[in-house]
MITOR-580322 format. One record per residue (C-alpha): residue in one letter; x, y, z. Coordinates in steps of 0.5 Angstrom, whole numbers, plus 500, padded with zeros to 3 digits. Example, Ala and Ser with C-alpha at 12.3 -4.5 7.8 and 13.67 -1.06 7.14 Angstrom:
a525491516 s527498514 
This chain:
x349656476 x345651474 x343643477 x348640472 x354644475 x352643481 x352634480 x358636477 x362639482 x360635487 x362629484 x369632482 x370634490 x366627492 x372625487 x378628491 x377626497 x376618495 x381618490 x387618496 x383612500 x382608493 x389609491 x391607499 x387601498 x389598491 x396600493 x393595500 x392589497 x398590490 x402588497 x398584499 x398579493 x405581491 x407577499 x401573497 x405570491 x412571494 x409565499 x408561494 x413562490 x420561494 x426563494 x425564486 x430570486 x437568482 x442572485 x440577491 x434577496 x432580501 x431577508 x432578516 x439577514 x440583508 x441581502 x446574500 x451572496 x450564493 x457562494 x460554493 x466553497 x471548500 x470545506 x475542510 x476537515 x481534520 x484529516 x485533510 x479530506 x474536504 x468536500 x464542496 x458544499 x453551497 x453557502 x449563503 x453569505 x450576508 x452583508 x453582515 x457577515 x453571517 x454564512 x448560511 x449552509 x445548505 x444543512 x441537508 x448537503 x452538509 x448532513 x450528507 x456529505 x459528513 x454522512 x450523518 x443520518 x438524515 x431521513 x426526509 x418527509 x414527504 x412534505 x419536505 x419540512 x422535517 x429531517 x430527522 x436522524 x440521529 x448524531 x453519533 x450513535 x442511534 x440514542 x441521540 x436522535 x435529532 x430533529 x429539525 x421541523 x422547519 x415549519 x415549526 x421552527 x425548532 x430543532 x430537537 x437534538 x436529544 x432532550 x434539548 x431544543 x433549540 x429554537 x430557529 x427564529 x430567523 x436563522 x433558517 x432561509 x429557503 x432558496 x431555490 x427550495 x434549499 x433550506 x440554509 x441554516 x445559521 x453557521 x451558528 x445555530 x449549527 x454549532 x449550537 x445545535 x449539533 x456540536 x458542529 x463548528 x465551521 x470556521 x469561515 x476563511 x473569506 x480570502 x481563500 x474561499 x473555503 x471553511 x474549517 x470543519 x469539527 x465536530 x465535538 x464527536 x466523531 x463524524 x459518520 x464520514 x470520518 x468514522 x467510516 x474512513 x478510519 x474503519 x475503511 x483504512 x484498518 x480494513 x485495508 x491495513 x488488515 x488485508 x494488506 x498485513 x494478510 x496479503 x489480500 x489487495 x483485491 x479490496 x482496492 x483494486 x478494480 x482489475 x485483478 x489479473 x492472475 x497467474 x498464466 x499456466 x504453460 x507447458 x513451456 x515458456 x520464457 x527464458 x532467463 x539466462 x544468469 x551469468 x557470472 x565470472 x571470477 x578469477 x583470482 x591470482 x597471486 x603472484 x608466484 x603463488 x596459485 x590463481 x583459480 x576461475 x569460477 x564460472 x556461474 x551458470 x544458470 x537457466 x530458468 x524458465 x517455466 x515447465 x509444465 x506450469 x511451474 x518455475 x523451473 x531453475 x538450473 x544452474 x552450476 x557452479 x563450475 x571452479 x577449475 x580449482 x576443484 x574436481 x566436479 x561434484 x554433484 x553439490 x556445484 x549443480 x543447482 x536445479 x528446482 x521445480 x515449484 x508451482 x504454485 x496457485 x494459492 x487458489 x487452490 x483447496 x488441497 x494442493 x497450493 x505449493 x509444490 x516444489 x520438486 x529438486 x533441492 x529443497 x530447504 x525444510 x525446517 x527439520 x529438527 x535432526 x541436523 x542434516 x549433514 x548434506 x542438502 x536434500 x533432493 x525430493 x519433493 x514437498 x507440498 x502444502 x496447502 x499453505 x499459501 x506463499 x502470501 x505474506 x498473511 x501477518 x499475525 x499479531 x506481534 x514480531 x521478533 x528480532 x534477529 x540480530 x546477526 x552481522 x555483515 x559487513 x559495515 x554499511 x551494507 x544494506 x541487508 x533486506 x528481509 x525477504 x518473507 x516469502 x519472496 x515478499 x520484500 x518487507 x523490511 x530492510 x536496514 x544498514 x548495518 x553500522 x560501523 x560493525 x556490521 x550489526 x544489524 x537487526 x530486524 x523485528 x520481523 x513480523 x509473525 x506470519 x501465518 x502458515 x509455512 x515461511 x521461507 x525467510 x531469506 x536476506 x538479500 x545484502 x547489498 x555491499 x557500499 x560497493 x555495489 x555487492 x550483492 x550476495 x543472497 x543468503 x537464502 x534459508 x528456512 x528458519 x526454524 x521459526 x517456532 x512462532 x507459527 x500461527 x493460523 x487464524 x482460528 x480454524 x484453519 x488447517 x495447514 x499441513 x507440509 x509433506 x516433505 x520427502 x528425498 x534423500 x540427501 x547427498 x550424502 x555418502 x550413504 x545418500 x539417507 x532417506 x529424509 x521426510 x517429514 x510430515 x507436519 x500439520 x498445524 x491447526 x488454529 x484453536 x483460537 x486467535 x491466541 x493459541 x496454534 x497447535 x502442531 x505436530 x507430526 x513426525 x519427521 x524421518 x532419518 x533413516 x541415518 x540416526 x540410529 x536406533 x531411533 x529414525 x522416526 x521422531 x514423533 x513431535 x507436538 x508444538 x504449541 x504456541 x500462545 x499469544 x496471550 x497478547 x501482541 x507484546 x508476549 x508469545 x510463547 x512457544 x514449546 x516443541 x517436545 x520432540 x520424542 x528421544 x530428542 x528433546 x525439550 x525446547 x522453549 x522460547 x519466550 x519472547 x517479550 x516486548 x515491555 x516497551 x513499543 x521496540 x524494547 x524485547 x526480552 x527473549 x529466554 x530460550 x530453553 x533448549 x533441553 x536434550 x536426551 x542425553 x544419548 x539423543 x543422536 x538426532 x542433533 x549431535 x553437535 x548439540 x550440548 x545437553 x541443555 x541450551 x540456555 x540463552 x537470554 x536476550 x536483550 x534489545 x533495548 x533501543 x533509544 x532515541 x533523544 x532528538 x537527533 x541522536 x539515536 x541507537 x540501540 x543496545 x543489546 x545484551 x545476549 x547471555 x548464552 x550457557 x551451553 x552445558 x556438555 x557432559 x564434561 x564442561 x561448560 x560454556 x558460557 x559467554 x556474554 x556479548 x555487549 x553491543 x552499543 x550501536 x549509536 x547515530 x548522530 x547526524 x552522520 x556519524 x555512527 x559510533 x559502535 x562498540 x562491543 x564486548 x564478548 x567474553 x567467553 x569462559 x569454560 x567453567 x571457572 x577458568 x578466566 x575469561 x577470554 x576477553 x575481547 x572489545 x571492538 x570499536 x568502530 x567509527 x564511521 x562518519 x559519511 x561526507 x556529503 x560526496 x558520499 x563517501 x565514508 x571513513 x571507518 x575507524 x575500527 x580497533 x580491537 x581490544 x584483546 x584483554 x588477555 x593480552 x592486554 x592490548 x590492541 x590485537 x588489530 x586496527 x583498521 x582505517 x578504510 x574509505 x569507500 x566513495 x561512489 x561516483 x555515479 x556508477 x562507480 x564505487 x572504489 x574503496 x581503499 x583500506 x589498511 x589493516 x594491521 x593484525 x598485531 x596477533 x599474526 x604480525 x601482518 x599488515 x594488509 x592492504 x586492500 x583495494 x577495490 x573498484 x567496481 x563499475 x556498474 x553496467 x547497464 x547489463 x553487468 x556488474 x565489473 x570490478 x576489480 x580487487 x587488489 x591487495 x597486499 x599482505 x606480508 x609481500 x603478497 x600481492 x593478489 x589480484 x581480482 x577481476 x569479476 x563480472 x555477473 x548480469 x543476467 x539475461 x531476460 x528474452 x521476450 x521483453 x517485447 x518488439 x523483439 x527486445 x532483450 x532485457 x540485460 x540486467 x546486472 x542483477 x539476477 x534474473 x532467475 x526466479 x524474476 x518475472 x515482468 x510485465 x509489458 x504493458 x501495451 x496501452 x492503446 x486507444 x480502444 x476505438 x471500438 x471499447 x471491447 x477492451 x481489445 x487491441 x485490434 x487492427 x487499427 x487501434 x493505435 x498505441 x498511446 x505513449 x503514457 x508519462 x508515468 x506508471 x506507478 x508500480 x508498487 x515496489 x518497482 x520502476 x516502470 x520504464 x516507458 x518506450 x518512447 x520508441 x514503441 x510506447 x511498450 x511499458 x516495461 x516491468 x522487469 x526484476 x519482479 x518476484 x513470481 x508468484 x507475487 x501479486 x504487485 x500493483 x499497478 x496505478 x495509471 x492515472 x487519467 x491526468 x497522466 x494523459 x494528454 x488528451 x483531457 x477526453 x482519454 x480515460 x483508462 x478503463 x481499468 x485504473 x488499478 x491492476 x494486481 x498482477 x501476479 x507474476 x509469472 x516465472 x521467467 x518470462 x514477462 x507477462 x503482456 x498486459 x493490454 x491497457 x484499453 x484506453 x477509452 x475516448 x469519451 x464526449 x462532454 x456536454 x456543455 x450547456 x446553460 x440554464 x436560464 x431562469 x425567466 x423573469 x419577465 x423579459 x430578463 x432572463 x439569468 x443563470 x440558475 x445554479 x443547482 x439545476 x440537476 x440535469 x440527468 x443523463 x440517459 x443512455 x438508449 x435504453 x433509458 x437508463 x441514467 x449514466 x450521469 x448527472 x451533474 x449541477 x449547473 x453552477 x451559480 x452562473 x448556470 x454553467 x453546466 x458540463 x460533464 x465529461 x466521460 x460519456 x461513451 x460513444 x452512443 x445516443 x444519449 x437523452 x439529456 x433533460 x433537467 x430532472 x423531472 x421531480 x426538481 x422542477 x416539479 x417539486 x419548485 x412548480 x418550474 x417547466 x423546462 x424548455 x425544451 x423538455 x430534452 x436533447 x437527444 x444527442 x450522440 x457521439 x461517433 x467513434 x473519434 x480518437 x480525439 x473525443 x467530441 x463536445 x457537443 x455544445 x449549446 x444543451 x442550452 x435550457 x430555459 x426555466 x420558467 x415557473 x408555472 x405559477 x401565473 x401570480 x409568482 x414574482 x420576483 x423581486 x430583485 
């Protein structure tokens, strides 16, 4: 064997022994630029990594929290079950105060309230939650640049549990303290409680449409017949006529009241002017013809003249109520109407009782009862009660001039000048002076009032009233619905002011209502002593009303006694129970003690069918010895309300025929409205929604109209045109503000959208009021984004893209998905510029390609989709790799 044989094979065996530790080495440091890499490079994986928790699958879930509310947040689940949430979205979507550094690796903040500070260092790994310290260890991971926390390690720290439902996808979100989210929602909702109770919405509407003014407009027409007749006995015919509309800016309302039984007075005719815009500083009602007031002399006669106020018509509600209790007949609805504002309403029980709380209101009201028979009757009973509980806000002032004359015989001058003044939240002041030239020696009468409100459940009120008298009420509420009320009423002897009024006035009231599973009810007490110069009155009046299931059971009790001498004594009881037809029998009975037995019986039965209503009942009087039967039926037109009437009592027989509807002109397309109900007073509201090709939110030649599904109306029905797609509105209070809600998926284009969702509309008088709803058509975008790796290429989640219009402003931007999916609907014709955001790709060093799209959308009536924005993301670091 030569020497070069000799090199060679020692080479080869040099060779193999070196090669294994070569190999180990180049493997060695393979890994170590690999981890190297990694480092550098985080969570750059799309869709499985690896990491203390096993491999995790990217989910966006629902998370749920304790007053229904949710919100969508992004979660890591682990083959071991552990779930991971992206803890920056989750801070911000509670709305917790976080603040981020600049590198990106503190958050800090505070829980609840500014003391308890909390801070996550995610580079040292500790969290610091006041005093306490929690350290992370492996339950923090990074994605995509996005830090996910251990569901765990979060209760721990933050108080903050999330309960994992795998089979519905979604989560269960509480917190051992109130959260900022929340928090915020419950002062949000007392707010707008607060400026719904003081008739302000504005706060939650985003068009607000007000009054119209016009030196004449609008026609409404009410209308009403009734005729009665006896057999060979007397027959008579009344006829009820009015007219309303709007006169130099204001409503305007005449009507008589014609009976060919009767000659005509000047009391049949009805007429009045008001204007009202509570916009205004010094002046915001008016009201001209026959007006209502709340005087202290009695007023013999109505009152023809005139009163203004700076106290607006908007139902402003104080702190607490008070209840009237009065009767009707059995069954009928009753609403309560304060300022031409509906707010309550109730159906009185198988006596006729009913009752309301009705809320303190600030300022000047007008009170009236609207009542609606199981028959289909309706009669109004409109009056300004002598409400001593008036309040005002804290430094507020608001005053009421009155003056006229009355239809009397001597026609008496009347005014009344009055102011009141808010002190502070708990105490009003008041005074004035009030004028009738009738009372002699004494017609002007100077006052002062006050009222104290020391809390919600008491309010007290007195009014001295010079050469009249004293009068103070109490009125207390010791449990939620449960009240006391003293009323003290004490007058000058020889006052002429109110001349039917005894000397001294005591009255006491109880209400105390119950409830126990299905069977409800209240009882009532009332005490009334009135002491004359000669005698005194007393009486007591029990009422018991119950309710169980569909029986309603009511009993009551008056006696009534002049000084000492016996009382007279008398008991009602009265049993009704509703069938499933709708219809009801009624049993009543009364008691008469000093006679010692029943004095009078009823039995009756009333049914509705559609719209027809038909009662029959019989009566027995033992008193007068007579018995009496009753019959009724009564049809509703779409424009009248018919009905007829029999009865027979002691061989005589009557009948009764009558019809009333109303009628309302410009409701549109040359359109009458007829109502069966009155118009006078009423106001409506056409809407034309229409597609705004243009967007200037104007209806112009060529834009066509949309006929819409739904419209919600609070406190009316919206009717939808087939015919011409008009929106009709009719029956509403004017003056009143209502609002009105149209709803994007009520459309049946997905690319239509409303400008305006919620409209308040105040109402003017006798007309209807025409309201364009512009209704836009809008573009999407739909597109991908791919992240590069290597020669493959998958979806990348939580890429923000941005929007752009021509001017460079960002109008949008929305998320890609887990798959990449992006998509966003709701841009307006134009030229937009669509690209990932910038500082996102910088921050993770990624490029985008391509950079941008320029696009645009063209006018169109069915909307346009531009497709394919399609964006492909590739890191920029040349070492970064990926593993599987």
């Amino acid at each position: 064997m030569n020497k070069g044989n000799l090199h060679t094979s020692e080479f080869t065996s040099l060779y193999r022994i070196i090669e294994p530790i070569l190999v180990w080495m180049l493997l060695v440091m393979f890994l170590f630029s690999f981890h190297c890499a990694q480092g550098q490079v985080k969570g750059l994986n799309i869709e499985n990594r690896s990491s203390s928790f096993g491999t995790y699958d990217e989910l966006r879930v629902s998370v749920y929290l304790e007053n229904h509310m949710s919100f969508e947040t992004d979660v890591l689940i682990g083959d071991n079950d552990k779930l991971l949430y992206n803890v920056e979205d989750l801070f911000k979507n509670l709305e917790i105060h976080t603040e981020k550094s600049t590198n990106g690796t503190v958050l800090t903040g505070f829980l609840e309230k500014e003391s308890k500070t909390y801070e996550i260092d995610f580079s040292k790994g500790i969290i610091r939650v006041g005093t306490a310290i929690f350290r992370i260890k492996d339950s923090v991971t990074e994605e995509f640049g996005v830090r996910y926390m251990d569901a765990n390690l979060i209760e721990q720290a933050f108080g903050i549990k999330i309960i994992f439902d795998q089979r519905s996808l979604s989560a269960n979100l509480a917190a051992n303290f109130e959260l900022p989210f929340l928090k915020q929602m419950r002062i949000e909702n007392t707010r707008k409680s607060i400026l719904r109770l003081q008739g302000d919405q504005q706060a939650v509407v985003d068009t607000v449409i007000g009054r119209n003014y016009h030196l004449l407009k609008g026609a409404t027409l009410d209308w009403g017949v009734n005729s009665n007749q006896i057999i060979n006995g007397f027959s008579n015919n009344n006829i009820l006529l009015g007219v309303g509309g709007e006169l130099l800016y204001g409503e305007t309302n005449v009507s008589v009241n014609l009976n060919d039984g009767y000659p005509f007075d000047n009391r049949q005719l009805q007429y009045s002017w008001r204007w009202i815009d509570n916009d205004k500083r010094f002046i915001k009602q008016a009201h001209v013809g026959k007006i209502v007031n709340q005087n202290i002399a009695f007023l013999s006669a109505p009152v023809i003249g005139a009163a203004i106020t700076n106290s607006p018509n908007t139902v402003r509600k104080a702190r607490g109520t008070y209840t009237i209790t009065d009767y009707t007949d059995p069954d009928w609805t009753v609403e309560l109407y304060i300022n031409n504002v509906l707010v309550d309403y109730t159906t009185a029980d198988a006596s006729g009782l009913y009752l309301f709380k009705v809320p303190i209101v600030y300022g000047y009201t007008t009170m009236k009862l609207k009542f609606y028979g199981t028959q289909g009757e309706e009669r109004f009973e409109e009056r300004i009660i002598n409400t001593p509980y008036t309040f005002l806000p804290a430094g507020i002032f608001e005053y009421n001039l009155t003056g006229g004359f009355l239809q009397d015989a001597g026609q008496s001058t009347y005014g009344k000048g009055e102011f009141n003044y808010g002190v502070n939240r708990f105490l009003t002041i008041g005074g004035g002076t009030e004028y009738l030239s009738s009372i002699p020696d004494h017609p002007y009468i100077p006052f002062i009032k006050t009222t104290f409100q020391p809390f919600s459940k008491m309010i007290l009120t007195m009014q001295m009233a010079q050469n009249v008298g004293f009068k103070g009420i109490l009125n207390y509420y010791f449990t939620k619905s449960a009240f006391l009320e003293l009323d003290y009423s004490k007058y000058e002897a020889n006052q002429q002011a109110t001349r039917f009024n005894a000397i001294e006035e005591r009255r006491v009231r109880l209400s105390v209502p119950f409830k126990k599973d299905n069977f409800s009810g209240f009882a009532k007490l009332n005490l009334n002593q009135l002491i004359y110069k000669a005698f005194e009155y007393n009486q007591i009046d029990m009422a018991c009303s119950a309710f169980y299931g569909k029986w309603n059971m009511s009993t009551s009790t008056i006696l009534n006694w002049i000084d000492n001498r016996s009382p007279f004594i008398t008991s009602m009881l009265a049993l009704a129970y509703r069938i499933h037809s709708g219809g009801v029998f009624r049993q009543t009975a009364e008691y008469n003690k000093n006679l010692n037995g029943i004095s009078r019986y009823r039995s009756e039965f009333e049914k509705r069918f559609a719209n027809t209503y038909f009662s029959i009942s019989y009566e027995k009087n033992v008193i007068a010895q007579t018995d009496n039967v009753f019959m009724s039926l009564k049809y509703d037109l779409p424009y009248a309300r018919t009905g007829m009437s029999a009865f027979y009592s002691n061989k005589t027989v009557g009948f009764s025929q009558n019809a009333q509807g109303s009628v309302a002109l410009g409701a549109g397309n040359k359109e009458i409205h007829y109502s069966n109900g009155s118009s006078l007073g009423k106001g409506g509201i056409l809407f034309y929604p229409f597609l705004d090709l243009n967007q200037n939110g104007k209806r112009d030649k060529g834009e066509k109209m949309i006929l819409l599904n739904t419209v919600k109306v609070s406190g009316s029905t919206a009717y939808v045109s087939k015919k011409d797609s008009i929106v009709r509105v009719s029956d509403l209070n004017a003056f009143v503000d209502y609002h009105v809600q149209f709803v994007n998926t009520d459309l049946d284009n997905i690319s239509w959208r409303f400008k305006h969702n919620n409209y308040q509309i105040q109402i003017d008088p006798n007309q209807y009021k025409k309201v364009d709803v512009p209704i836009e058509c809008v573009g999407e975008i739909t597109g991908m984004v791919y992240f590069h790796k290597k020669d493959e290429k998958k979806g990348l989640g939580r890429v923000s893209i941005h929007i752009y219009d021509e001017k460079g402003k960002k109008v949008a931007e929305t998320l890609s998905e887990s798959d990449g999916y992006y998509s966003y609907l709701g841009l307006k014709p134009g030229k937009y510029l669509v690209r990932p955001d910038d500082e996102q790709l910088q921050k993770l060093k990624f490029q985008s390609s391509p950079v941008k799209y320029e696009i645009g959308f063209k006018v169109t009536e069915e909307g346009e989709i531009v497709e394919g924005l399609d964006f492909n993301i590739r890191s920029i670091e040349p070492f970064a790799v990926l593993d599987e």
